[in-house]
C-alpha positions as CSV (number, residue, x, y, z in Angstrom):
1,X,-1.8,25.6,45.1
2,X,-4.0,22.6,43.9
3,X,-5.7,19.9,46.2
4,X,-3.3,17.3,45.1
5,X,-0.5,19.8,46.1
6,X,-2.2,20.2,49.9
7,X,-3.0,16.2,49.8
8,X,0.8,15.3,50.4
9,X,1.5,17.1,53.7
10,X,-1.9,16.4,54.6
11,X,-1.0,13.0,54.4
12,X,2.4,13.0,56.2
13,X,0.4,14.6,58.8
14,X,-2.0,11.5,59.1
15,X,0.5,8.8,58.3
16,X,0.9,6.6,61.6
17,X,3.7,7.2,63.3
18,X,7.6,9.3,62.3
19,X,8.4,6.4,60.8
20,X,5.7,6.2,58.5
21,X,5.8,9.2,57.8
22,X,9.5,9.1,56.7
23,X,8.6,6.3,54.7
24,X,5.6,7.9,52.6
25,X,7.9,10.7,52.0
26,X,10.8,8.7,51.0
27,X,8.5,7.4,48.1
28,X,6.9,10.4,47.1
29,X,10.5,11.6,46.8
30,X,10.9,8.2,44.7
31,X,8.2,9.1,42.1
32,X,8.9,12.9,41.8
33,X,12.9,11.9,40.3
34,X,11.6,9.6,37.9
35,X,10.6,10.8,34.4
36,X,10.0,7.7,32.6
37,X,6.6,7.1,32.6
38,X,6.5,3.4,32.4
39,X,9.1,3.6,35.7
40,X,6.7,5.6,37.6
41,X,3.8,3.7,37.2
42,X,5.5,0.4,38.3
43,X,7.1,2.1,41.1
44,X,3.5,3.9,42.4
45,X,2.1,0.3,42.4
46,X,4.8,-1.2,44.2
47,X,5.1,1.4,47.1
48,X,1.0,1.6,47.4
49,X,1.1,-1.9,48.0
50,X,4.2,-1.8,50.3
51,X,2.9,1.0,52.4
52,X,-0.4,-0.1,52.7
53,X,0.4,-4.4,53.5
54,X,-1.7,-5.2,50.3
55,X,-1.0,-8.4,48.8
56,X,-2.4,-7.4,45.1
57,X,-2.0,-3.9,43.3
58,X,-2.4,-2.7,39.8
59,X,-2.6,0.6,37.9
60,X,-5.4,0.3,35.2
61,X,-5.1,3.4,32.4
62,X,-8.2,3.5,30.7
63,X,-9.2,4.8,27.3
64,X,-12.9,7.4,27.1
65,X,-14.7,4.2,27.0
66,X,-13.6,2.4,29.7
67,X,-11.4,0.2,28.4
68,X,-7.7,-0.9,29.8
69,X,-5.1,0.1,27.6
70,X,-2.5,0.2,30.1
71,X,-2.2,-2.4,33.3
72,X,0.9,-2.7,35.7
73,X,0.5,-5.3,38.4
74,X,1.7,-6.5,41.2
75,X,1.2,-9.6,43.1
76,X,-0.2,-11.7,40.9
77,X,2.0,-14.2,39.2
78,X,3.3,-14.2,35.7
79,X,1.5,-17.6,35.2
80,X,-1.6,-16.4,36.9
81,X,-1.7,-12.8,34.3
82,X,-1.1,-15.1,30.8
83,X,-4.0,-17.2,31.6
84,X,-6.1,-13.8,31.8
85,X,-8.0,-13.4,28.6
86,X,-7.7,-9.2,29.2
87,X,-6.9,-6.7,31.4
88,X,-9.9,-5.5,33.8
89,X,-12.3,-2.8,32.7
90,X,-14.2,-0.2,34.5
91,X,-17.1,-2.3,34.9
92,X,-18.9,-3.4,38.0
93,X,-17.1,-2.6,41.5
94,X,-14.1,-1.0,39.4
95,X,-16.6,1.2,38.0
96,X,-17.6,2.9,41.0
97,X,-14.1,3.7,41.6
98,X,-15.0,8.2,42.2
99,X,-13.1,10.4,40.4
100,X,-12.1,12.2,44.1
101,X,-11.8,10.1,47.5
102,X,-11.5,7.0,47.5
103,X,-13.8,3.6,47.4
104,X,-12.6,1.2,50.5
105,X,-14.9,-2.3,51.3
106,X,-14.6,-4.3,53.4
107,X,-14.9,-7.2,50.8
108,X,-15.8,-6.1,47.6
109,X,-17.6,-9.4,46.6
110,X,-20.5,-8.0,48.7
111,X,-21.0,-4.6,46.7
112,X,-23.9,-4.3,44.9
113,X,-21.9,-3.8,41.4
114,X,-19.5,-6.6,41.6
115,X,-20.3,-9.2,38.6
116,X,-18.0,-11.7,39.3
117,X,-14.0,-12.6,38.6
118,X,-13.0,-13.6,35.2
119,X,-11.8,-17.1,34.7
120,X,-8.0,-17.6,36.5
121,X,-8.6,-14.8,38.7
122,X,-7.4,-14.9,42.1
123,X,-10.0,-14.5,44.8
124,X,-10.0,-11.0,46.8
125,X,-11.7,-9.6,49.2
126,X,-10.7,-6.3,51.2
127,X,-10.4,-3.4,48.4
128,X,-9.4,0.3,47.7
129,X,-9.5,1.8,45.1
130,X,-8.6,5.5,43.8
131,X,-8.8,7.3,40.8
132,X,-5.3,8.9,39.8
133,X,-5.6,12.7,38.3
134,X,-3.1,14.4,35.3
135,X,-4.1,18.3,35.1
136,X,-7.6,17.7,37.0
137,X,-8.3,14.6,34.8
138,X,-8.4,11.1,35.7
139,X,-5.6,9.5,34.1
140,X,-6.8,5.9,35.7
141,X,-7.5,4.0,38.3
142,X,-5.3,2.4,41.5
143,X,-6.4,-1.2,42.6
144,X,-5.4,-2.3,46.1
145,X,-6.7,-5.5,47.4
146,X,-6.5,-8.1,50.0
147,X,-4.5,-6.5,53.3
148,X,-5.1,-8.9,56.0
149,X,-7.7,-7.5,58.8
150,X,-9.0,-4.8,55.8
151,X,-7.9,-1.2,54.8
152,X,-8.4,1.5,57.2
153,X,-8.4,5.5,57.1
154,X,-4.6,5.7,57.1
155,X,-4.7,3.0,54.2
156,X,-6.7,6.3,52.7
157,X,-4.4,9.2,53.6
158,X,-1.8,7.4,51.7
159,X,-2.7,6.5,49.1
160,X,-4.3,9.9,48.4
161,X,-1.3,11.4,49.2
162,X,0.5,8.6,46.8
163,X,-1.8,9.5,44.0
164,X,-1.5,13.4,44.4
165,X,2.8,12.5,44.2
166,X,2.0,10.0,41.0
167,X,-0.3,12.2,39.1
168,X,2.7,15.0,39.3
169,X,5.2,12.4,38.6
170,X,3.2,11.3,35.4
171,X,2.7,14.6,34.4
172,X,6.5,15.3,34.3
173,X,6.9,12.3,32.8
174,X,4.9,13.0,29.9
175,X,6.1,16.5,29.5
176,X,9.7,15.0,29.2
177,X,8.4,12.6,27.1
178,X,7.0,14.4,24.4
179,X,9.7,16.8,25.0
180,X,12.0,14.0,23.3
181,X,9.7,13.3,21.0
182,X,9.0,16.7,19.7
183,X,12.9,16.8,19.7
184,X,13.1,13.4,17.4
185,X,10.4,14.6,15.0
186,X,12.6,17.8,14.2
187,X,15.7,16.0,13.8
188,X,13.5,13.6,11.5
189,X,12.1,16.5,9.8
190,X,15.7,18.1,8.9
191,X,17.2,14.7,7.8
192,X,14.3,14.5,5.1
193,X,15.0,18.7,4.2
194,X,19.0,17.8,3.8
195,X,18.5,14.7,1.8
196,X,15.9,16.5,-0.6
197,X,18.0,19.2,-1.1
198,X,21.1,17.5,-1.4
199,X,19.6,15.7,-4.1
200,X,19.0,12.4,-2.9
201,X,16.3,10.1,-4.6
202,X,13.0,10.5,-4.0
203,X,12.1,7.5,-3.0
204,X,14.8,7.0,-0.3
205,X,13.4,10.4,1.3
206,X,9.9,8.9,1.3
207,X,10.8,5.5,2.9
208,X,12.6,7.7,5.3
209,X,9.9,9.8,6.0
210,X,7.8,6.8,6.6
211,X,10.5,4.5,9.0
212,X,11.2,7.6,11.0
213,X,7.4,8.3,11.6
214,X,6.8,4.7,12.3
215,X,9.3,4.6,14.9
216,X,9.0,8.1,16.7
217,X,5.5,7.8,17.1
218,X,5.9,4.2,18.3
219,X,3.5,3.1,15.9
220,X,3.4,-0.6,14.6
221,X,2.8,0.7,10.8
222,X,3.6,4.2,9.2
223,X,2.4,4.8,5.6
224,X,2.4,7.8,3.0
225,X,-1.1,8.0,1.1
226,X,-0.3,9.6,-2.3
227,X,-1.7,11.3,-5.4
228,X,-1.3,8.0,-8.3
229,X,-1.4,9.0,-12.1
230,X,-5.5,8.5,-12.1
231,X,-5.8,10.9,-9.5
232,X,-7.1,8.3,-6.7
233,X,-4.4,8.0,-3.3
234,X,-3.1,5.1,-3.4
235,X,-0.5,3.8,-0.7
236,X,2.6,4.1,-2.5
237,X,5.4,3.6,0.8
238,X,4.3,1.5,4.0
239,X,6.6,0.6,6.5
240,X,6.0,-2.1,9.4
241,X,3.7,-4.4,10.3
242,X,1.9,-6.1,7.3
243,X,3.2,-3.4,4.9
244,X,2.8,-6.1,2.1
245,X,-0.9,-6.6,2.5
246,X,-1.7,-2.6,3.0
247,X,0.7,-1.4,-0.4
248,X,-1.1,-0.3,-3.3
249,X,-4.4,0.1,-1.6
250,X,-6.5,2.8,-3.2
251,X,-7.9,5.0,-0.2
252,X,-12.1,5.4,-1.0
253,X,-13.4,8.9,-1.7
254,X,-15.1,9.5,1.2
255,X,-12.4,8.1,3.3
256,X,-10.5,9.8,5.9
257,X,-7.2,10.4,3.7
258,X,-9.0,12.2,1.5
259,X,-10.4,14.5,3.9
260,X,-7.3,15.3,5.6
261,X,-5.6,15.5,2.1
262,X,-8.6,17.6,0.8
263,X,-9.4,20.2,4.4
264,X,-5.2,20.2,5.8
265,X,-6.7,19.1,8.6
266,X,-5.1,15.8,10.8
267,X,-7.4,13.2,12.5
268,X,-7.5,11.0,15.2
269,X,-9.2,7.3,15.5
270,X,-9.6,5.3,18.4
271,X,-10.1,2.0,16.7
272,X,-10.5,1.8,12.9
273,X,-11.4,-2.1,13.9
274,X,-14.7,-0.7,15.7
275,X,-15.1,2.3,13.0
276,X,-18.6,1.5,11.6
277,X,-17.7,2.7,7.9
278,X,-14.5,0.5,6.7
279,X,-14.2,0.3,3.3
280,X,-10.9,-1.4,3.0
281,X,-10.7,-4.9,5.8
282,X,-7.2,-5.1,5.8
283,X,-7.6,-2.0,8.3
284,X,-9.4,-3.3,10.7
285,X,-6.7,-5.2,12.3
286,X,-5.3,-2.0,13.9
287,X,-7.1,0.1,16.2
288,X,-5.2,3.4,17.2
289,X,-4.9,5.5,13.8
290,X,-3.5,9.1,13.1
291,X,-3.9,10.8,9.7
292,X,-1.6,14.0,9.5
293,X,-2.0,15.9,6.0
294,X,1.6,16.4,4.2
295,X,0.7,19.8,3.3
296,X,2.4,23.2,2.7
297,X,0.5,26.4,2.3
298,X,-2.5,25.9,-0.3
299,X,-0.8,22.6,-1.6
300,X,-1.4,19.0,-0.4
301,X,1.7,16.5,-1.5
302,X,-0.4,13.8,0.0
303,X,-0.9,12.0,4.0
304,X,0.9,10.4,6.6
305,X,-0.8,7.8,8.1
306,X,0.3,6.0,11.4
307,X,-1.3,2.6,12.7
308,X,-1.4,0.8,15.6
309,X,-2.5,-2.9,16.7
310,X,-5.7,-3.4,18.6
311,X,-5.4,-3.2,22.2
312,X,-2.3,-0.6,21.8
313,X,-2.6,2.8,23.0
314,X,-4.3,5.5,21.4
315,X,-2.5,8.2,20.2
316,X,-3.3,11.7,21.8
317,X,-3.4,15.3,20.6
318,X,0.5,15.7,20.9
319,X,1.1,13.1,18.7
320,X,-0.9,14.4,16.4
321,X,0.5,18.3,16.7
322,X,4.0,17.2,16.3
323,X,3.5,14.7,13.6
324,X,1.4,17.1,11.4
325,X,4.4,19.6,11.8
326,X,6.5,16.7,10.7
327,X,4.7,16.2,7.9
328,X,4.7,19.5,6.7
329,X,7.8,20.1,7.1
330,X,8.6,16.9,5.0
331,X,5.7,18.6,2.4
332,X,7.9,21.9,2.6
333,X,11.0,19.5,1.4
334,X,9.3,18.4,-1.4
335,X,8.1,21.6,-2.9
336,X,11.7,22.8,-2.1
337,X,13.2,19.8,-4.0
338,X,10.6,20.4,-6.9
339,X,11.8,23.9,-7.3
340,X,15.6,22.8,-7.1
341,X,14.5,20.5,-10.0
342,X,13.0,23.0,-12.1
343,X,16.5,25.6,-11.9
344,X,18.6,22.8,-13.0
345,X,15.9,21.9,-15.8
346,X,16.3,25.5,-16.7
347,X,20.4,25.4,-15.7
348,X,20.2,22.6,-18.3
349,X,18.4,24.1,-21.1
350,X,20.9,27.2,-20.7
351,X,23.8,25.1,-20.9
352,X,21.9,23.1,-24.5
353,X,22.1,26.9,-25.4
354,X,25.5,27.5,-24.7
355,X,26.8,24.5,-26.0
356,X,24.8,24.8,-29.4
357,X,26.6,28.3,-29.6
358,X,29.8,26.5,-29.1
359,X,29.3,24.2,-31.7
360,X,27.8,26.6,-34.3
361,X,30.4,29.5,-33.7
362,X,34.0,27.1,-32.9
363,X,33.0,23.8,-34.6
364,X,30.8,24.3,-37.0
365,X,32.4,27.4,-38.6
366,X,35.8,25.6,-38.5
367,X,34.0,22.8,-40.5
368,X,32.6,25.2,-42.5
369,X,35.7,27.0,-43.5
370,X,37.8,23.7,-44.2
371,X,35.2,22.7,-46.9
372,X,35.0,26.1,-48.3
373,X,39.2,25.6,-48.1
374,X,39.3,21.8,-49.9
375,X,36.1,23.1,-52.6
376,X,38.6,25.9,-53.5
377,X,41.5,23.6,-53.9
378,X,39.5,21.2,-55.9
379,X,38.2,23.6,-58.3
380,X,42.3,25.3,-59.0
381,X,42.9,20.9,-59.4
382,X,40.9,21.4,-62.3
383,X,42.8,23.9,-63.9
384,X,46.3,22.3,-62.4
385,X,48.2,23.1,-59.3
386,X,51.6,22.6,-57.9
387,X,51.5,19.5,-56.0
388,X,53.6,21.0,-53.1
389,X,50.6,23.5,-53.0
390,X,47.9,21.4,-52.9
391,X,49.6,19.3,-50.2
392,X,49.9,22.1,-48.0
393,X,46.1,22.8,-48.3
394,X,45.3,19.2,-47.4
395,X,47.4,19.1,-44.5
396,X,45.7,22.7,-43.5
397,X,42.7,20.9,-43.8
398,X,43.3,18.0,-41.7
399,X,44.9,20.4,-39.0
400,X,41.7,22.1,-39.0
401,X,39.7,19.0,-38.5
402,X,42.0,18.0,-35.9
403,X,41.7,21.1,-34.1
404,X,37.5,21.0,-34.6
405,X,37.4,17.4,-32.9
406,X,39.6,18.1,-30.1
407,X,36.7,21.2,-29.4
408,X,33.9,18.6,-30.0
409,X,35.5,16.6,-27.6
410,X,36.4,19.2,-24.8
411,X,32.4,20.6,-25.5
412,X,31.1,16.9,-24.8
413,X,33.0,16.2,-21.8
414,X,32.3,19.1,-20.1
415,X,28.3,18.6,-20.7
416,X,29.0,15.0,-19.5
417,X,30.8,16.6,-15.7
418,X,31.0,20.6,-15.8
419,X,33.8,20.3,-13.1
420,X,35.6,18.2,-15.0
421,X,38.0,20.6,-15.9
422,X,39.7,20.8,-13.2
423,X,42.3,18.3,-11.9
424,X,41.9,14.6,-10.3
425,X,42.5,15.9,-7.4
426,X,40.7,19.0,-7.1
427,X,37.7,17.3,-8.1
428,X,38.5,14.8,-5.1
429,X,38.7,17.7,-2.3
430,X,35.9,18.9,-3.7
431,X,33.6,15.7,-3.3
432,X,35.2,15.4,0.2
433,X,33.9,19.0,0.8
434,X,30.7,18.8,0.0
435,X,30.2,15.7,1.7
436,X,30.6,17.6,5.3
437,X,26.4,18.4,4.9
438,X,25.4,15.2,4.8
439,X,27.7,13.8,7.0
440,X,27.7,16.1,9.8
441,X,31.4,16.3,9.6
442,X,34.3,16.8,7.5
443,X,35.2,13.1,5.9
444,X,39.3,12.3,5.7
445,X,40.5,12.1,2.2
446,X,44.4,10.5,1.4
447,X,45.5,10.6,-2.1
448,X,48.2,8.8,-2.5
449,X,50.6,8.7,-5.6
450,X,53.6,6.0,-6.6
451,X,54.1,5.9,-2.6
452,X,53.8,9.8,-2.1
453,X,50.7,11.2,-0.1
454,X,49.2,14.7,-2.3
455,X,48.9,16.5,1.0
456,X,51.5,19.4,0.5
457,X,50.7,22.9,-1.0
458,X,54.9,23.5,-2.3
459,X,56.0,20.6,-4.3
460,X,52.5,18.6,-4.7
461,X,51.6,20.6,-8.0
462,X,53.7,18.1,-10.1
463,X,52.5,14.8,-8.4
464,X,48.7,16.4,-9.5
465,X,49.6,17.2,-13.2
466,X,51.2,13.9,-13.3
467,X,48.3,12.0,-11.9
468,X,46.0,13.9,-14.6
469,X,48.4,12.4,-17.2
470,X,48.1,8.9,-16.0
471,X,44.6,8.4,-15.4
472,X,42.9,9.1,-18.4
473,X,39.6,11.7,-18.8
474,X,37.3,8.6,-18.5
475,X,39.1,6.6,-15.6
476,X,39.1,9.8,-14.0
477,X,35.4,10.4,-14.1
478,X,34.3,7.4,-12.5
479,X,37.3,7.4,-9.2
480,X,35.1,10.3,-9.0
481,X,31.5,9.1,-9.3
482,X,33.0,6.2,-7.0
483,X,33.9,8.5,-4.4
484,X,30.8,10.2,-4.8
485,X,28.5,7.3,-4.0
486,X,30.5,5.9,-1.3
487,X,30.3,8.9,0.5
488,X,26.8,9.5,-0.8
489,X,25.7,5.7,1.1
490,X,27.8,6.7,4.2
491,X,25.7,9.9,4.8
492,X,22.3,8.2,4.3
493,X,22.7,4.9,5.7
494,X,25.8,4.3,7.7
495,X,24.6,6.6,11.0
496,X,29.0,6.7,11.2
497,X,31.2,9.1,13.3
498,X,33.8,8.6,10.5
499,X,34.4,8.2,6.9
500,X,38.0,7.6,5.6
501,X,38.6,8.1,2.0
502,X,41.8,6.4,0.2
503,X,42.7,7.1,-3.5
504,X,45.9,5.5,-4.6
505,X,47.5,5.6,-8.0
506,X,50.2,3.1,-9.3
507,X,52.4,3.0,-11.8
508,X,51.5,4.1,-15.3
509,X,49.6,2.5,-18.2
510,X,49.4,-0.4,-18.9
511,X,50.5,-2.2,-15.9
512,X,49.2,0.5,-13.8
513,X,46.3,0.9,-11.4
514,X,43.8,3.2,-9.3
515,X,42.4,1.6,-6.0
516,X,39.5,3.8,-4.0
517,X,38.3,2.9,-1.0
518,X,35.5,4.2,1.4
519,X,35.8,3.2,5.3
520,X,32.9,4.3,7.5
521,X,32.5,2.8,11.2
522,X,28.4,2.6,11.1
523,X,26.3,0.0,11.5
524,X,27.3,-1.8,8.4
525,X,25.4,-3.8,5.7
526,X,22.0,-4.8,6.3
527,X,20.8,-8.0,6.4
528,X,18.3,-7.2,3.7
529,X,19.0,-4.2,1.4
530,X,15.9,-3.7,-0.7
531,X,18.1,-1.1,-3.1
532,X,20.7,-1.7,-5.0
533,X,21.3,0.9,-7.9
534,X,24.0,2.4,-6.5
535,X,26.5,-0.5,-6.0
536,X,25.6,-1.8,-9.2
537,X,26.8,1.2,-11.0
538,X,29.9,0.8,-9.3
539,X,30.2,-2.4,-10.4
540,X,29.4,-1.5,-13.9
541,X,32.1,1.4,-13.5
542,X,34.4,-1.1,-12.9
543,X,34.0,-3.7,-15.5
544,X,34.0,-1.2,-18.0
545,X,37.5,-0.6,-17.0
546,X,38.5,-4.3,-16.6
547,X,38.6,-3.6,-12.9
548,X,36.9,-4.7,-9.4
549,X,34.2,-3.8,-7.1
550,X,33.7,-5.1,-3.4
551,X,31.4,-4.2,-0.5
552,X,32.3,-5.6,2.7
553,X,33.1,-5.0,6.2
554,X,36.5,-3.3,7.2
555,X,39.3,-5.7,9.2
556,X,37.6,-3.9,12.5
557,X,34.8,-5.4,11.6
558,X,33.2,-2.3,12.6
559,X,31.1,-0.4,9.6
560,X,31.3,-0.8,5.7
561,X,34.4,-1.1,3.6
562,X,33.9,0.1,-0.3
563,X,36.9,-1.5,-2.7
564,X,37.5,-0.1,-6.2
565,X,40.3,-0.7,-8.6
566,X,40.9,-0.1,-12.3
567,X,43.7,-0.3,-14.9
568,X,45.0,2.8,-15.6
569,X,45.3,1.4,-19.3
């Protein structure tokens, strides 16, 4: 058992009186439920004050020079703190604060160390203060002050007892803390592996990388440091606070992003504003920094760098552990996503292959043999020929070439989509399918046809072939890649619990017409979309056709509603 474990009976035991006693257990109680940390630290101020009859109390978290990085109050007024220039350091009497007991004067203006009150401060005289300890190490500092007739033992007793109570309540605190955070950086970390390997473009997966960073690590600016085409790092993606100024920087050789990018090895900075050696000034208006190496096994991809303003709090070793796990793991993506890319270059040169074959042995050789066919026929024209004769061979001719250009065509349009041979609707289900991995769950897909939903296994066969006859090859291919790219935007941006897809098919050419729409019930448009490829090639899909495109919010007014409609002529 440790001494701060002994300390709380101890101090029950000492308390004056049942009722104080009660009392001092009651909020010992309070601060052992609590697990968020900012709760607990307001909550052992308040009831230090409370139990003791101090007028002022504060809870000063220092950094390993001495400096406030966190302060809760209580006491002084709002108006009072924003005229402060700072929060108190552990200088003069606050300095001599032990790292056991406790420090109790009578007034504390008449200690040796005391150097004054900053401008706006409010006077004070009696004082106690005690140094609060996570796993044997001070964590900071308790500040009581002003208790009319002064502080006494039993002042002591509880707030040691307090402390012992707080320093376990911040300790679970933190532990659940990072808990969640560990939690968030996997979830991050899988996000980035199913986007990569689903395909999705680079650039998306590395301003996600960077915005998920930024915000589990509560940093003010996350940025990815990464190899340019001269072979310098160069911040490629920043996210956050003055992302504008820091983009396009090119990191200095003997930097720290080249030595984490170089050794695999993550760093952290107290203050790159006090950091001696800055090579690059728009730096140094952040203080806290953590470099974590996006690195797999032998290979660095490049470095995640996460910033913080001056005066913030630094980040500790767990931040760094499960960011440079992150990071890796978002490396491992990569170099998955590069090898992906280099089976379907080789996918692609095998289907070049195949179809080169195709066209030599079916096209070409028809071509081949209907020249051969009309030389022959020219050559007997020369020598005469019965008319009905040669007209047969001509027509035999232009059968053949028929027949060659229907393969040519069939060849082409299965390079352009190789699951294009199959039916409308079967390439439909399948989009739908797929789409479940991104998602996170199965989306709903209606096809509906001259007023009949496609939803039944015995008589729907017909309604499919005759939907294949109305909507031309073409047509066909982009309700497709329409589908596709709705449900492509709802799985990276929508954060939705449900995608609707509607396909309905009208009439026939000419007067007919194919509507697609994609209903999610996310978070809808944002205000500022910096990309917008994909909705432009849906709107280029559609005026090709003579057709429409809209992107707007459903009658709900819940989510994102994607409207498509074409001609079918």
């Amino acid at each position: 058992m440790t001494t701060e474990e002994h300390a709380v009976p101890a101090a029950l035991r000492g308390a004056t009186g049942a009722a104080g006693a009660a009392e001092l257990m009651r909020a010992v109680l309070e601060l052992a439920a609590d697990l968020d940390l900012p709760s607990v630290l307001k909550k052992f101020v308040d009831v230090s004050t409370e139990l003791t009859g101090a007028r002022y109390g504060a809870m000063n978290i220092l950094d390993q020079e001495g400096a406030s990085v966190t302060f809760v109050q209580n006491g002084v007024p709002d108006s009072a703190v924003a005229r402060l220039a700072s929060s108190p350091h552990a200088v003069g009497v606050l300095g001599k604060i032990p790292a056991h007991g406790v420090l109790r004067l009578t007034d504390l203006r008449e200690h040796p160390a005391f150097q004054g009150f900053p401008r706006h401060h409010p006077p004070m005289g009696s004082f106690l203060g005690a140094a609060v300890r996570v796993r044997e190490e001070v964590y900071g500092d308790l500040y009581l002050a002003e208790k009319p007739g002064g502080f006494d033992e039993a002042d002591e007793e509880i707030v040691i007892a307090l402390g012992a109570a707080a320093g376990v309540a911040i300790e679970n605190a933190q532990l659940y803390a990072e808990a969640n955070r560990r939690e968030h950086w996997l979830e991050a970390g899988q996000r980035i592996t199913t986007m990569l390997l689903e395909g999705a473009d680079e650039e998306d997966a590395l301003v996600q990388i960077a915005s998920s960073a930024r915000e589990i690590a509560r940093a003010d600016t996350a940025a990815l440091v990464l190899p340019g085409p001269d072979g310098e790092l160069v911040m490629e993606i920043v996210d956050g606070h003055s992302a504008d100024v820091l983009l396009g920087l090119t990191m200095p050789r003997d930097g720290r992003s080249w030595a984490a990018y170089g050794s695999g090895q993550g760093e952290l900075v107290p203050s790159l504003a006090a950091a001696r050696r800055l090579k690059l000034p728009p730096m140094r208006q952040f203080g806290p920094a953590l470099y974590a190496p996006l690195r797999t096994v032998g290979h660095s991809v490049g470095v995640l760098l996460l910033l913080r303003r001056v005066g913030s709090p630094p980040f500790d070793r767990s931040d760094l552990t499960t960011s440079q796990s992150f990071a890796a793991q978002a490396a491992l993506a990569f170099v998955l996503a590069e090898a992906r890319h280099a089976q379907d270059v080789a996918a692609l040169l095998d289907e070049r292959e195949r179809i080169a074959r195709d066209l030599h042995d079916l096209a070409i050789q028809q071509l081949f043999a209907t020249g051969m066919q009309l030389e022959s026929a020219r050559q007997r024209a020369r020598g005469g020929i019965d008319p009905a004769e040669l007209t047969a061979i001509i027509e035999q001719s232009l059968d053949n070439v028929d027949s060659t250009v229907r393969q040519i065509r069939a060849i082409v349009h299965a390079l352009r989509d190789p699951d294009a041979a199959g039916s409308l609707v079967e390439r439909l289900r399948r989009e739908s399918s797929l789409a479940r991995t991104g998602l996170g769950f199965a989306p709903s897909l209606v096809i509906t046809f001259r007023g009949r939903v496609v939803d039944s296994a015995q008589d729907e066969q017909g309604d499919v072939d005759a939907i294949d006859e109305v909507v031309h090859p073409d047509l066909a291919d982009d309700v497709v890649a329409v589908v596709r790219e709705g449900l492509a935007n709802a799985a990276r941006h929508a954060r939705a619990s449900s995608v609707a897809v509607r396909v309905t098919v009208h009439g026939t050419a000419p007067a007919g017409t194919v509507h697609v729409e994609v209903e999610d019930d996310g978070a809808g448009l944002a205000e500022a979309r910096e990309r917008h490829s994909g909705t432009q090639n849906l709107a280029t899909r559609a005026r090709q056709h003579g057709g429409t495109f809209s992107l707007g919010s459903p009658p709900s007014g819940r989510g994102t509603l994607l409207r498509w409609q074409a001609p079918l002529g």
